[in-house]
N, C-alpha and C positions, 0 to 999 in steps of 0.2 A: 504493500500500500504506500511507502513513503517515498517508491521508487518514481511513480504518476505524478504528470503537471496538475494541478489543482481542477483543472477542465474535467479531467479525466475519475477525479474521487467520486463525485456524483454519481455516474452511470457503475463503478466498482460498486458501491452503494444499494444501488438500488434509488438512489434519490433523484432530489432537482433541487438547484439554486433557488427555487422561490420553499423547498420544503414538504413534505410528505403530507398530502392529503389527508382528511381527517379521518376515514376509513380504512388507508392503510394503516395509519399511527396506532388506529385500533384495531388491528389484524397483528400487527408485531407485536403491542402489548399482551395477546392472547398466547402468541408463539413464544416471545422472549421471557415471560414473566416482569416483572417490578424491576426497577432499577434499585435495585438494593441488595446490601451485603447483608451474606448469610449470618443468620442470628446464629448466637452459641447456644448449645443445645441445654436447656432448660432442664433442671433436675426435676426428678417425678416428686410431688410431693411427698410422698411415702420416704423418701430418700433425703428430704431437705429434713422431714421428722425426726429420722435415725438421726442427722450430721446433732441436733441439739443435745444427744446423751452424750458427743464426744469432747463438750466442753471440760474446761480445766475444771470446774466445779461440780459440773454433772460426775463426772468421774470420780472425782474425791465422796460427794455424796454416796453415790450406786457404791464404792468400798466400803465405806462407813456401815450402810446400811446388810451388808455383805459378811461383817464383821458382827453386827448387830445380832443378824441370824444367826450364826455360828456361835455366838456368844450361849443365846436362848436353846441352841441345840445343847450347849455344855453343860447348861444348869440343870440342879439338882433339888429340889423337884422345880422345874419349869416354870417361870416367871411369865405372863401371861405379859403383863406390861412391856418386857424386853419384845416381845412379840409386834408390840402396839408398836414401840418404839421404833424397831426396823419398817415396819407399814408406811409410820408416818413420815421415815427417811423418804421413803420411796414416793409417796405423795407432796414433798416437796418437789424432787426431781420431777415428776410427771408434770404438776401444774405451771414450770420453770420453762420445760420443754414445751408445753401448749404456747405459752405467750409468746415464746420467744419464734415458733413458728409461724405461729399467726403473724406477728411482727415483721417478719421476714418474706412471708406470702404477698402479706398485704404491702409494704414496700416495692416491692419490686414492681407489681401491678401501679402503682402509684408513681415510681419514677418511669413505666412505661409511657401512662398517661401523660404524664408532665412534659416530657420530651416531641409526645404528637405536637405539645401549646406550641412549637419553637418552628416560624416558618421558615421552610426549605422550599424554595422555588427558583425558577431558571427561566431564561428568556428565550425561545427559541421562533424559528418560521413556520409556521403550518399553513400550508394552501396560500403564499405567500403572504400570509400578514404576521406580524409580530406579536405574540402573546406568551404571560409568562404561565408556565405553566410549574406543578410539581415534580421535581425532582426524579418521583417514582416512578413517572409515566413515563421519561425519555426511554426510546427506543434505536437502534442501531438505523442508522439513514436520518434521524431528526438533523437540521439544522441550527448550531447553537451560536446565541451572540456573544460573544464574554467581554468583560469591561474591566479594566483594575477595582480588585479587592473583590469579584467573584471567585469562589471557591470551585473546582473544576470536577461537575460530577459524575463524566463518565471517559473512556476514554475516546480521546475524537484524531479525526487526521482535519490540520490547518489547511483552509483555503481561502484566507485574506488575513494576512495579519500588517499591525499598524504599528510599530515601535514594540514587539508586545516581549515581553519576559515574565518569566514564571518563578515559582520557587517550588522545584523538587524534593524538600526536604521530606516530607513523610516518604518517598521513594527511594532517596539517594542519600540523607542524611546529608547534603550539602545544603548549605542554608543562604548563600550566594547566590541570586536571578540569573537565569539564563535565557539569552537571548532566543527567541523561537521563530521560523519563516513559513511562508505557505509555500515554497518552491521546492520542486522535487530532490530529495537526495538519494544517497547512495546508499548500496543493502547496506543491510547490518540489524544488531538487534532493536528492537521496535525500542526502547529502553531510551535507548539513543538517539533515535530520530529526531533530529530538530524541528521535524513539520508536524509533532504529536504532543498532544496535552492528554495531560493521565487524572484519573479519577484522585480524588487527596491533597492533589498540586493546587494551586491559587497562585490568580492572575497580579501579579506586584505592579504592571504599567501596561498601557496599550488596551491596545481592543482586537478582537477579532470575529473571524466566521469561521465555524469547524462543523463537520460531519462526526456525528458520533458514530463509532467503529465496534464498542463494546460497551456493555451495561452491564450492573451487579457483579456476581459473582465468576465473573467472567471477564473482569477487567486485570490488569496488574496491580493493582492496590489491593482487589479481590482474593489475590493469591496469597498476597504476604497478610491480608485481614486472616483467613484463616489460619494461616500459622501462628499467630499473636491472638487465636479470639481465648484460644484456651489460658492466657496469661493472668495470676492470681490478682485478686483485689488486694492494695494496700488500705491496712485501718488508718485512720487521723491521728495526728495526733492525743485529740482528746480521747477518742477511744483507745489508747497506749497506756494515757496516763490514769483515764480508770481502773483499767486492768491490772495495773499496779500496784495503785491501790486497792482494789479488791485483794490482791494476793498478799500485802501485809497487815490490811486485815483479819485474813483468815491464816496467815500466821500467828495473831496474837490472838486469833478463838482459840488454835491449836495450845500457845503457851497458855491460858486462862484453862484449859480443859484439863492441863497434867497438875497445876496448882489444886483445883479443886478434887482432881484423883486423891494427889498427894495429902488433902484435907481431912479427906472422907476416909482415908482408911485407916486414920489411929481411932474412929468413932465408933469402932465395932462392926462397918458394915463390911461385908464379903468381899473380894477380891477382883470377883466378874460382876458385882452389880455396882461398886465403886466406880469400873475401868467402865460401864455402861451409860451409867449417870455420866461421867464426865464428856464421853463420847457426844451424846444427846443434847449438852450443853454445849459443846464445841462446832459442831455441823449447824445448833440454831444460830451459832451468833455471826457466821460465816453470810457475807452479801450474796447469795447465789442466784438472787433475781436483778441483782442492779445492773450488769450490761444491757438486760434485755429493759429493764425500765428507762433506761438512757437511751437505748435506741428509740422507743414509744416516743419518749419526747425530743429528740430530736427530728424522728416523721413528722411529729405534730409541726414544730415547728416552720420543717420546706414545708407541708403540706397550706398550712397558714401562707406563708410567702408567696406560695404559688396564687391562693384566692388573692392578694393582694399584688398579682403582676410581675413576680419579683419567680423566677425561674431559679432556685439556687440546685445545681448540677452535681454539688459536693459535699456530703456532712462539714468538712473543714471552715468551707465559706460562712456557716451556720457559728460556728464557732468566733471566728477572727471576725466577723459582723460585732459582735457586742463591745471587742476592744479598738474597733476604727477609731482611729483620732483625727483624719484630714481622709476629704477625698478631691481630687483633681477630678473634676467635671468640666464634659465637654457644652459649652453654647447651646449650637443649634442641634434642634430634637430633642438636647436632655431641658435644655432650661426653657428651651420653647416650643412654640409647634410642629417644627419640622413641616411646615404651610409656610413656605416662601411665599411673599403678595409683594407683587410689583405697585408700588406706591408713588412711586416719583418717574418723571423721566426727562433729565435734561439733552436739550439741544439747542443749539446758536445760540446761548447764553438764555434760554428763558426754560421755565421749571414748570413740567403740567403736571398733574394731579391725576393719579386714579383711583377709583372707588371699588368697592366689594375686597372680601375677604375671601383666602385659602382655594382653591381650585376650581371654583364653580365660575364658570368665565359668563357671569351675570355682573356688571359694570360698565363705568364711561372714563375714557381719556380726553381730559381737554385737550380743546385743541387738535384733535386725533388728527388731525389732516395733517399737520407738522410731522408727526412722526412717524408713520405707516413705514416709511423707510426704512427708519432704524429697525422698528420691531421685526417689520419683513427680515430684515437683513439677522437679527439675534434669533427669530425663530426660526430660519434655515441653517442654522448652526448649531443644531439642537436635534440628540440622539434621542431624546426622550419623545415619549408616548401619554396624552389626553386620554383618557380611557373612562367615558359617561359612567351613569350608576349604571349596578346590576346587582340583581338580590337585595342587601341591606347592605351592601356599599353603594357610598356616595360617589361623586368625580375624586380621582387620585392620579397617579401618575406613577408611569413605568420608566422606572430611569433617574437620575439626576432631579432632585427637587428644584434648584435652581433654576434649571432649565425646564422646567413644568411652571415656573412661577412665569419664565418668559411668553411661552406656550398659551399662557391664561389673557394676560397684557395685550397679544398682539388677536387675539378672540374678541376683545372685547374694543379696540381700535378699530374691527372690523373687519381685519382679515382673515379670510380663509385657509389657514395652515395647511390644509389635506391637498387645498388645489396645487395650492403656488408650491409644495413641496414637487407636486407631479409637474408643474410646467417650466421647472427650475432642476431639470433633475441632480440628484450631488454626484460629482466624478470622482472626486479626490476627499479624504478626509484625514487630518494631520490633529491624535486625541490629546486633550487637554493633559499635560504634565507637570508637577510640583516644580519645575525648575522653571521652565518656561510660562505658567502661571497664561495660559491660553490654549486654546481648541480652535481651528479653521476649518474651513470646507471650503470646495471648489463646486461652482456648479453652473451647468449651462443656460446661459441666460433664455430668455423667450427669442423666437422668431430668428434664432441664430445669430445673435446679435456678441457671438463669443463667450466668455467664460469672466467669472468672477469670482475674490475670496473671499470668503465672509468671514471674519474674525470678532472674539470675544474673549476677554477675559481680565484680568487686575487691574485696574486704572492707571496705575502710577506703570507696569511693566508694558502696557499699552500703548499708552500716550508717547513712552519712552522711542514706539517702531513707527510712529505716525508722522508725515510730513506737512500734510494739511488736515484743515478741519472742514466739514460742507456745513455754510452758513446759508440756511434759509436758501438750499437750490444754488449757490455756487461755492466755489473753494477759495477757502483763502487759506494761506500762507502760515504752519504754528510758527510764529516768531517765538523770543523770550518771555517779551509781556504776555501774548495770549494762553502760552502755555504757562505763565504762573497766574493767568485770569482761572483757569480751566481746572487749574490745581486748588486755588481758592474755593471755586465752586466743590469740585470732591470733597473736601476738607467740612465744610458747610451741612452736606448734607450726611455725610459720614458721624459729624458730630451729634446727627438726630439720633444715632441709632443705627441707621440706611445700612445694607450691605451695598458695596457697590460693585458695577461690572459697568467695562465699556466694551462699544459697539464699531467696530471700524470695516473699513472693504477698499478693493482696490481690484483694478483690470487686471488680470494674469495672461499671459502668451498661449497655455493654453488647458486640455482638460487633467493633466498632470504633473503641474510644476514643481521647481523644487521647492522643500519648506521655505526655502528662507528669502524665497520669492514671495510666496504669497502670504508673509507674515513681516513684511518688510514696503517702505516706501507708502503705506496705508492713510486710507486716509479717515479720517475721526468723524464719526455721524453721531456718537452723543454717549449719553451715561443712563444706565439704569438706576432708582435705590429701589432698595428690597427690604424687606419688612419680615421678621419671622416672629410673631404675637409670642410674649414670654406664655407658658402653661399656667391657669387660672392659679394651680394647684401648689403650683411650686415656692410661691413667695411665703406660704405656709410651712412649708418642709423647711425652707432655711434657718427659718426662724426656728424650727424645733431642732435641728442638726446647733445650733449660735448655743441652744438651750443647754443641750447634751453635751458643751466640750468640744463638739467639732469643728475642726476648722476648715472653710473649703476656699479652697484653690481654682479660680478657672484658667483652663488652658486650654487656648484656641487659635485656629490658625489666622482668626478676622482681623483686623483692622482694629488699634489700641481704642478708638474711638466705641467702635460700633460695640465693644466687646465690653466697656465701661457704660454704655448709653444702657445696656440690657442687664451688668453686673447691680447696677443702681436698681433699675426696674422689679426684682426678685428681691434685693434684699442683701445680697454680696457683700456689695459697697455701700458703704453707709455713711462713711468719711469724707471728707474734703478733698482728701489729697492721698487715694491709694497708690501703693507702689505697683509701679507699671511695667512689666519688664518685655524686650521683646526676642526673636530668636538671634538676632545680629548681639545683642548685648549679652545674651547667652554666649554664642560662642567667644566672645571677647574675655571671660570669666575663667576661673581657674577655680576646680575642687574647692578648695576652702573658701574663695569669696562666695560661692553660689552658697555654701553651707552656710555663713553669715546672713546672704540674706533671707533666707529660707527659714532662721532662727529667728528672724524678725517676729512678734506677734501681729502685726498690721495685716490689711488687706492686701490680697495678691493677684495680680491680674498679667497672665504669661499670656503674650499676644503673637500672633506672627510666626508661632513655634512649629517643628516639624517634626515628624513621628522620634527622631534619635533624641530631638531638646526633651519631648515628654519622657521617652525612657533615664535620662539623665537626672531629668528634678525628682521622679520615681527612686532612681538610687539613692538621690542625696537626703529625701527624707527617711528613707528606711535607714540610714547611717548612722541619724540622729535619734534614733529608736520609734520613729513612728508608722502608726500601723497605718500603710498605705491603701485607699479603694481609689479605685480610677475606671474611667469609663471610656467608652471606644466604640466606634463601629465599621471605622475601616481596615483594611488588610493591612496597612502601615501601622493601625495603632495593636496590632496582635502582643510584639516583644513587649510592650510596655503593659498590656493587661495579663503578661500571663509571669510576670516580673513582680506585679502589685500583688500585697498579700491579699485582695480580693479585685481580683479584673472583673468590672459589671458589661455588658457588649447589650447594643443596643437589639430586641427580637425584632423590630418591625422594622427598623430601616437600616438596620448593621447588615454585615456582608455575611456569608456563612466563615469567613478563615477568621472575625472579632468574636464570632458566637462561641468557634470550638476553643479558641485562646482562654474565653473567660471562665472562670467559677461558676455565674450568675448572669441571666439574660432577663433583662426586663421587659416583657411582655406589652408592656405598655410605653414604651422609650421613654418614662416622665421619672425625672431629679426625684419628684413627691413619692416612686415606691423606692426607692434609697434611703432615703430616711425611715418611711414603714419596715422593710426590711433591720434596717441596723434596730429599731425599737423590739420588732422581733426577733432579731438577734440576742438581745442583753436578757429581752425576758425567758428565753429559751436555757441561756448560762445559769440565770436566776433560780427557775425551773429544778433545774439538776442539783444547783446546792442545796433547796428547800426539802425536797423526798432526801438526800442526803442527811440532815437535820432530822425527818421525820427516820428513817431508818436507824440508825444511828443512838438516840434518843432513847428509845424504848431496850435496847440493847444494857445500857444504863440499869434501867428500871428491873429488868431481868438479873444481873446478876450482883445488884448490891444486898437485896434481899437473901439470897444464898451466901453471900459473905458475911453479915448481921448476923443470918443461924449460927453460924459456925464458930463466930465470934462468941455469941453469947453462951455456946454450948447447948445451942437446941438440936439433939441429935436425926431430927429430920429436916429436908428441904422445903422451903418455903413457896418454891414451886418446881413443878417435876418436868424433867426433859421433852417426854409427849406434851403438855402444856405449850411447854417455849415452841417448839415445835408447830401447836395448832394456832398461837396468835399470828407464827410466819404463814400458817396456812389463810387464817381465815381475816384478820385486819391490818395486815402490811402489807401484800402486794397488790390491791386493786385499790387503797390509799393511795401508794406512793404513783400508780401509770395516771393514776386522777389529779397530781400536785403537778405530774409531769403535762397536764392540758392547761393547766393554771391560765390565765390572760395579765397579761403585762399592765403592771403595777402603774397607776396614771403618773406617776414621779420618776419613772425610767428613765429616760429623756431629760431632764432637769438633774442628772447625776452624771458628772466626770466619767469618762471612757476608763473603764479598769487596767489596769497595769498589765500588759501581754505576760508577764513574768510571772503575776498571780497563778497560783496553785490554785484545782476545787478544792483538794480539804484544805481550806485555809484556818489561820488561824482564829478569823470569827466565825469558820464554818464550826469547828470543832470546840468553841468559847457556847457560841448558841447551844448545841447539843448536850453540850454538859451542865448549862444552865436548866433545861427542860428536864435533862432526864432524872438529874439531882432529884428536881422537886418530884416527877414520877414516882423515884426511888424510894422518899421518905412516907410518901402518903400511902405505898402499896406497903412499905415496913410498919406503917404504924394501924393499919385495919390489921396486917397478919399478928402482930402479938397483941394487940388488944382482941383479939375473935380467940388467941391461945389462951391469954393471960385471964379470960372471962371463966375459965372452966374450974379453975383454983383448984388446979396439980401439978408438982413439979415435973422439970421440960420431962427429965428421965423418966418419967412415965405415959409419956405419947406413944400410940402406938399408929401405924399406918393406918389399923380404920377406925380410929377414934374419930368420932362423926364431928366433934369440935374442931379438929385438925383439919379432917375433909372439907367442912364448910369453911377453917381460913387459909388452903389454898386456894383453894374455888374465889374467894373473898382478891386473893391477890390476881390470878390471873383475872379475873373481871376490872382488878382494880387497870390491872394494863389495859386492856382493850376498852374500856370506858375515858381511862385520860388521853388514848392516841386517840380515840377520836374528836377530842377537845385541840389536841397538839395538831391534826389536820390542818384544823382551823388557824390554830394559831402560827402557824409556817405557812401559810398560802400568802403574807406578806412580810418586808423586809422591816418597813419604818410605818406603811400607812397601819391606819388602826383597822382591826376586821368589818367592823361595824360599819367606818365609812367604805370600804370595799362591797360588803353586802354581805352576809351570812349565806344566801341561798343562792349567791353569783355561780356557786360550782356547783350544779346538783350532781353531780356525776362525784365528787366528792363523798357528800353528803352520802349518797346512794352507798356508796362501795365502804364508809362508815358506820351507817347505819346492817349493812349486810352481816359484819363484823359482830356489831356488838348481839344481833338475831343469831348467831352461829354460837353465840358465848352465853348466851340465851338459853339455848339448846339443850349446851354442855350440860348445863347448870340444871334442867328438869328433868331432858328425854333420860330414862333409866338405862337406855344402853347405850348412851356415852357418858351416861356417870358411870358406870361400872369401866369405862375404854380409861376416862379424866382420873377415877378416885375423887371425884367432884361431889357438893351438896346444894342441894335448893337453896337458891337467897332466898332472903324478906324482902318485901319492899322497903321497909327502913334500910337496909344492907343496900340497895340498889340506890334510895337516895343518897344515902353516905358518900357511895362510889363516885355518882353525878357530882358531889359537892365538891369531892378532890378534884374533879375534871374542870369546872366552873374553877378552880382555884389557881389550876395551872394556868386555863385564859385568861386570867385577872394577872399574874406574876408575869406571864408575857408582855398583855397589853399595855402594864404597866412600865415594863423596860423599854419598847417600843416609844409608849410618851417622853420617856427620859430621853431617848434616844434623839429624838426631833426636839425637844429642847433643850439639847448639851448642843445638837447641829444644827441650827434650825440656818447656817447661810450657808449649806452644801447644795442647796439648789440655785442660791444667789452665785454662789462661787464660778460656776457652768454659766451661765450667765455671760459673766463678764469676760 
C-alpha cells in the first residue's frame, strides 16, 4: 500500500475521494465489526468471589478460624462456644468477601459506564460531505480528516498531507514528531512508512486526508494492545498506605492477643480455652473490612464526581483532589463558553457592531455592506463546519471555534458561506501553526478571474506581512503612522476583552504557490474582536477555590489584555495591578527567578505562553511543594497534564491525546466542576478518617473492659470473643460503608488544603479515637461491675452461668453497640455540630445503626442466640441506662467540637485571605 501515488489508494481501497456511501459504510460495519480494541477478558464472577478469600486478611482469618476448629476438636469435653467461635470467624470472612465483591462488580460496571460519558468522535467524508462521526463506526475505505491535536484512530494510508507530523510514541516509544507525506515510498515494513498514520499516534501539527487501511483489532496498536491488555493494575498510593496500616494494626491485635493469653493463664483457666479467648480477641480487633470500606467510599466518591461533570479516570486523582493548593487554568472553554461571538469588526478605521450570541447566526452587522469583504475573505479561510440543530442539539460547530464564531458573523452580514465556498473553490491550503500564528488558502476566484490568498491570523504577526491596507474600496500604503494608527486600534479593543484576528488577501501567480508567496506582500482588509461570555457559573467556583486556600493561576496563550479583561470578569483578578507575565519574559528567566516569582502571593496572569512555558511553571511549583491541577485540551498541552499531580483535559472540546494525558475529564469543560470536584475530593479524605474514628473507637471500648477484669481480679471476661466478634458482625461494617456516603461538610471549602505529607492515621485521627472510645470504655466498665457488684458475692465466686454475670455481659456488649451508634453520629462531622448538619441527613446511617442495635436486640431475647451469646434479657430500665451513656458520649463530642470552633473560630477566615 505505501508503495501507490495517492490517486491510486482509493480504488486499493475500495473507496472514492469524496468517501464511502452510507450503505456501504454500513455493509463494512456489518463485515468489519467496531473499531475497537479487544477488551481483556473479564473474570466470571464466581472467580472475582474466590480472588476475595485470597486477601492478606481473609487468609489470616480462614487460619485462625482453622485453628479454632482444631482447637474444639482437642477439647475435652467439647466447648460448644469454641464451636461458635470458629463459625463466627468464618462469618466474618464471608460477609468481608460479599462487600468487597459487590464493590468490585459494581465498580467496574461503573467505570464502564463512566468512560461511554467521555466523547470519542472523528471527522470523516461520507457521500462527500463532512461529518463527525464515532470512533467505533470507522470502517477500512472511510475517508479521515485529521487536524493537530486529533488522536489517530485507526490505521490509514496519507493522501494529502499539509506540514503534518505525528508523534509515534505509544508505537515506537520515541517521543520526537515525525514528519509524514502522502507521496508514494518504498517497500519496507508498514511501521515505517512515512505515508501511514497508526491507530495511538496523535497528530502534533498539520492536517490531513487519509484512507483508513485497518480498524480495531487488526491494526498495529491492536497487536501490541493485546500483549499489554493482560498487564496488572497498580494500587494508589493511598491504597499502599492503608494497607499498611491495616497490617500494623493487626500486628498489634496479634501482640494484644498473646498479652491477654499470657493474662488469663495464671487465673486458672485451661491452656486451649486461654490460647482460644485470646485468638477471638485478636482476629476481632484486626481491620478486615477497611480496604473494602475505602474502596465503597472512594466509588462513592468518582461516582459523585461523575453526576457533577467531573470524569475522574483514577482513584489517585480522588485522593490528591482534597490536597490541591493552585490550579493553572486555561481561558477559553474553562472560564468561558467556549461560544466565540464575533462582536466587533474593524475596517478603514471605523468599528461596526454585531449582535446575537454563540452560534445561532440570528443577528445584524452594521454597516454590513463595508465589510462583506472581509468576512467573505475570513470565512473562506475556515476548515470549520455550521452544523443547524438536530435532536436536542442546538447550532454548534465542527472544527475550530474561532472559526465557527467567523462562520456565524459572515451569516448574518448576509453571506452565503455554502455558495461562495463552491464558487471560490480552495486549491491550496497552508494550516494554521504556533510559530507562524496564521492559516491561508488559495482559491479560484469566480468567472476565472485567477486565484487569490486569503489569510488570517494574530494581528501584531499579521500586520507584520502586510504592505497595504484597503480603505473603503482602495489601497493605500501601511506607512509608520498608519501602522501605529492600526496598532492603537488593536490595542483598544483588545483592552475590552476582544480576542483579536486579522483578515488580509493578496493576488497569487497561481492555484499553488509557494507559502511565502501567499503569506507575504498582503494586503490588510480589517480586524475581527471576539467575545467568549465568561461561564455564568464560574465566578462562583472562584470564589469558593479564594475560600479553600487555593490559588489559581491563568495560563493562556491570549493576548495580556484580553486575558486580564476576563481574569477580572470571574473573579481572578481583583487587584489593581496583577503580575503579568508573558512567554518572551519567560524565556528571559532562569530557575530561581521564575521560582521567586511564582513564591509571590499576588495574582498571576501567564499570557502569550506555549505548551513547554506551561510544563515549566508546572515544575516550578511542584518544586516549591505545591500540589499542582492544570487543565488542557490540546495535544501540546498532554506533557504538562500528565506532569501535574492532577491533569483535568477538557470532555467536550479537548482532543482525545489531553483526555488520555489527564487523571480527570470534565464532562462539562466548566472551571465550576473543578472546584465541585476538589470539594469532593476533601470530603471523600474526610470520609475515610471518620469510619477510621468510628472503627477504631469501639476497639477501645472492647478491650479496656477485659483489662479492668483482670486488673481487679474478676476471674471472668467482661465480654466474650463471639460477642466482639458479632458487634464486627452486626454494627461496624454497614456503619462505617454508611460514614463512607457521608456529604461534604458545608465548611470544607472554607479550610486550608491539607498538607500532601499528612498521614490518614494522623495524629488527630488517632487523639479523636481515643477520646471517644475512653469514654465508651468507662461507661460499658461501669454498667459491667455495677450489674456484678448488684449481686453481693465475691468476684471468686462467678461462675459462667451465673444469670447476674450473663445479664452484665449482655449489659456490656449492648452497652457497645448502643454508644456506636451515638459515635455514628457523632463522627459524620469534623467541627460542624450534628444538629446543624441534620440528624436524619444520612438515613442510610441511621438504617445500618438502627439494624445493629435490632441484631443486639435479638441476642438479648431470641433463646437460641442467648444460648450461641451466654446472653440475658434486659429491662427497659437496662436499655435506658445504655441510651443514657450513648446520649452522653454525643454530648462529650458535641461539646469538644464547640470548643473546637471557638479555640478556631478564624480557620475559615484564614483561607480566606
Amino acid at each position: 500500500m505505501q508503495t501507490l501515488p495517492p490517486s491510486a489508494v482509493f480504488a486499493a481501497l475500495d473507496s472514492s475521494p469524496s468517501g464511502l456511501p452510507d450503505a456501504e459504510a454500513a455493509s463494512r460495519t456489518a463485515r468489519f465489526g467496531a473499531n475497537e480494541l479487544p477488551r481483556a477478558a473479564r473474570r466470571a464472577p464466581w472467580r472475582q468471589l474466590a480472588a476475595q478469600f485470597t486477601d492478606l486478611f481473609a487468609v489470616v482469618l480462614i487460619v485462625a478460624s482453622a485453628i479454632t476448629f482444631l482447637a474444639w476438636g482437642l477439647q475435652h469435653p467439647r466447648d460448644m462456644g469454641t464451636l461458635q467461635l470458629a463459625i463466627a470467624i468464618l462469618g466474618v470472612v464471608l460477609l468481608n468477601a460479599v462487600i468487597g465483591f459487590v464493590q468490585e462488580y459494581s465498580a467496574e460496571r461503573t467505570a464502564e459506564t463512566l468512560q461511554a460519558m467521555v466523547p470519542h468522535a472523528c471527522h470523516v467524508l461520507r457521500a462527500g460531505e463532512r461529518r463527525e462521526v464515532p470512533v467505533r463506526d470507522l470502517v477500512p475505505g472511510d475517508v479521515m480528516l485529521l487536524e493537530a491535536g486529533d488522536a489517530v484512530p485507526a490505521d490509514c494510508r496519507l493522501v494529502e498531507a499539509y506540514d503534518l507530523s505525528v508523534n509515534n510514541a505509544a508505537l515506537t516509544g520515541e517521543s520526537d514528531a515525525v514528519g509524514r507525506t502522502a507521496e508514494a515510498v518504498a517497500p519496507g515494513p508498514v511501521l515505517q512508512a512515512r505515508n501511514f498514520v497508526f491507530m495511538g499516534t496523535d497528530v502534533v501539527v498539520g492536517s490531513a486526508k487519509a484512507v483508513v487501511c485497518a480498524t480495531g483489532g487488526a491494526t498495529e496498536f491492536g497487536r501490541i494492545f493485546r500483549l499489554a491488555a493482560a498487564a496488572p493494575r497498580q494500587r494508589t498510593p493511598l491504597q499502599r498506605q492503608v494497607a499498611v496500616m491495616a497490617r500494623r494494626v493487626a500486628v498489634a491485635a496479634l501482640a494484644t492477643g498473646a498479652v491477654l493469653f499470657a493474662v488469663r493463664l495464671p487465673t486458672g483457666q485451661s491452656l486451649v480455652s486461654s490460647f482460644v479467648f485470646a485468638l477471638g480477641v485478636m482476629v476481632a480487633l484486626v481491620p478486615e473490612g477497611l480496604p473494602a470500606t475505602l474502596s465503597v467510599s472512594l466509588a462513592v466518591g468518582v461516582r459523585r464526581m461523575a453526576r457533577r461533570h467531573a470524569l475522574v479516570k483514577k482513584l489517585l486523582a480522588v485522593e490528591a483532589l482534597g490536597s490541591t493548593t493552585i490550579v493553572c487554568t486555561d481561558k477559553t472553554g474553562t472560564l468561558t463558553q467556549a461560544e466565540m461571538t464575533v462582536v466587533q469588526v474593524w475596517a478603514a478605521g471605523v468599528t461596526h457592531t454585531v449582535s446575537g450570541v454563540g452560534y445561532v447566526p440570528e443577528g445584524e452587522v452594521s454597516g454590513a455592506g463595508q465589510v462583506r469583504g472581509l468576512l467573505r475573505a475570513a470565512a473562506l479561510c475556515c476548515d470549520a463546519r455550521l452544523v443547524p440543530p438536530s435532536g436536542r442539539r442546538g447550532w454548534r460547530v465542527l472544527g475550530d471555534t474561532t472559526e465557527g464564531a467567523l462562520l456565524v458573523a459572515a451569516a448574518k452580514a448576509g453571506l452565503d458561506v455554502p455558495s461562495d465556498s463552491a464558487t471560490a473553490p480552495r486549491t491550496a491550503t497552508y494550516p494554521f501553526d504556533p510559530v507562524r500564528k496564521m492559516m491561508s488558502v488559495v482559491c479560484a476566484e469566480p468567472g476565472g478571474k485567477g486565484h487569490r490568498a486569503y489569510v488570517k491570523g494574530a494581528p501584531q504577526e499579521l500586520l507584520g506581512r502586510c504592505a497595504d491596507i484597503d480603505w473603503q474600496g482602495s489601497r493605500r500604503t501601511l506607512t509608520g503612522e498608519m501602522r501605529a494608527a492600526v496598532t492603537t486600534a488593536i490595542d483598544g479593543l483588545a483592552a475590552q476583552g476582544l480576542r483579536m484576528l486579522g483578515v488580509a488577501a493578496r493576488t497569487v501567480s497561481g492555484p499553488r504557490p509557494a507559502q511565502d508567496e501567499a503569506e507575504s506582500g498582503l494586503t490588510l482588509l480589517g480586524f475581527v474582536g471576539m467575545l467568549d461570555p465568561p461561564r455564568p457559573e464560574v465566578s462562583a467556583a472562584v470564589a469558593a477555590c479564594r475560600s479553600a486556600g487555593i490559588r489559581i493561576a491563568m495560563v493562556t496563550g491570549d493576548h495580556p489584555l484580553t486575558a486580564e479583561a476576563v481574569a477580572r470578569r470571574v473573579g481572578i483578578v481583583r487587584g489593581s495591578r496583577p503580575t503579568v507575565v508573558t512567554g518572551s519574559r519567560l524565556d528571559a528567566m532562569d530557575d530561581e527567578e521564575l521560582g521567586r516569582l511564582l513564591a509571590s502571593s499576588g495574582e498571576l496572569l501567564l499570557c502569550r505562553v506555549s505548551p513547554e512555558h506551561k510544563m515549566r511553571v508546572v515544575t516550578a511549583f511542584q518544586r516549591r511543594g505545591e500540589v499542582v491541577a492544570v487543565t488542557g485540551d490540546g495535544a501540546n498541552d498532554a506533557p504538562a497534564l500528565k506532569h501535574a499531580d492532577i491533569g483535568v483535559a477538557m470532555g467536550a472540546s479537548g482532543t482525545d491525546v489531553a483526555r488520555e494525558a489527564a487523571v480527570m475529564v470534565l464532562l462539562d469543560d466548566s472551571f465550576a466542576s473543578i472546584a465541585v470536584a476538589v470539594r469532593l475530593g476533601r470530603s471523600v479524605y474526610q470520609n475515610i478518617r471518620k469510619f477510621l474514628v468510628y472503627l477504631f473507637s469501639h476497639n477501645v471500648a472492647e478491650l479496656v473492659p477485659i483489662l479492668a477484669a483482670t486488673f481487679v481480679g474478676f476471674p471472668l471476661v467482661p465480654i466474650s470473643a463471639v460477642q466482639i466478634l458479632a458487634i464486627d458482625l452486626g454494627s461496624d461494617v454497614l456503619p462505617a460503608l454508611a460514614l463512607g456516603t457521608e456529604p461534604p461538610e458545608p465548611d470544607v471549602m472554607e479550610r486550608p488544603p491539607r498538607s500532601r505529607d499528612e498521614r490518614l492515621f494522623s495524629t488527630d485521627v488517632v487523639r479523636r479515637f481515643l477520646f471517644l472510645g475512653t469514654i465508651q470504655a468507662l461507661g460499658v466498665c461501669a454498667v459491667f461491675f455495677w450489674r456484678v457488684n448488684s449481686a453481693g458475692i465475691p468476684y471468686s465466686a462467678f461462675t459462667a452461668d451465673n444469670p447476674v454475670y450473663r445479664e452484665a455481659i449482655t449489659m456490656t456488649q449492648a452497652g457497645i453497640v448502643v454508644s456506636q451508634f451515638f459515635n455514628a453520629l457523632a463522627v459524620r462531622t469534623e467541627r460542624q455540630s450534628i444538629l446543624r448538619a441534620g440528624l436524619f441527613s444520612n438515613p442510610a446511617l441511621l438504617a445500618a445503626g438502627l439494624l445493629g442495635i435490632g441484631f443486639m436486640t435479638a441476642i438479648s431475647y431470641a433463646p437460641a442466640l442467648q444460648a450461641v451469646f451466654h446472653t440475658a434479657p434486659l429491662s427497659a430500665a437496662d436499655w435506658a441506662l445504655l441510651v443514657c451513656l450513648g446520649l452522653l458520649l454525643l454530648i462529650a463530642e458535641e461539646t469538644r467540637k464547640w470548643w473546637l470552633r471557638r479555640r478556631e473560630p478564624a480557620a475559615g477566615e484564614g483561607a480566606h485571605r
